[in-house]
C-alpha positions, 0 to 999 in steps of 0.5 A, a space after each residue: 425651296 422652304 416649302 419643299 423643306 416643309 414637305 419633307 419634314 411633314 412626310 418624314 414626321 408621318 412615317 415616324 409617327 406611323 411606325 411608332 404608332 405600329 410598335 405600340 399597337 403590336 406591344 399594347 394587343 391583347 391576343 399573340 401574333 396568331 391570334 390577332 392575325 387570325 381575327 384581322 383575318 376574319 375581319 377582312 372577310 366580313 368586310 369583303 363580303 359586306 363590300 361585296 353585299 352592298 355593290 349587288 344591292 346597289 347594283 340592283 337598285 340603278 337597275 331597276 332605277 335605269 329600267 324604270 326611266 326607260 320604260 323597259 323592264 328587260 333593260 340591262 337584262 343579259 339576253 339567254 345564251 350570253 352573260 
């Protein structure tokens, strides 16, 4: 039962902290409400498409890493007609 107690404090001390640290934030920002909505905005966009970027990348290399193992340039290579 101690250890439950623990893990309950710790849990309550997290959301507390966290939603301290979310006033500050929104009081300490340099931009209006809009503003920093519009530029969190942006920001996720960039990151989706660096996200986005990075896994075509990667896939293409296992690819090529794949079809070089097997000998096979035509591996993994959608047949004409289906996708």
């Amino acid at each position: 039962m101690d250890g439950f107690k623990r893990l309950i404090t710790f849990g309550l001390g997290g959301a507390i902290g966290t939603a301290v640290g979310v006033v500050v934030a929104s009081l300490m920002a340099p931009q209006s409400g809009k503003e920093l909505q519009q530029a969190t905005g942006q920001f996720v966009d960039e990151v989706k498409r660096a996200g986005d970027l990075a896994q075509a990348e990667t896939e293409e290399r296992l690819k090529a890493r794949f079809q070089n193992r097997v000998d096979d340039p035509t591996a993994l290579t959608p047949v004409s007609g289906q996708s």
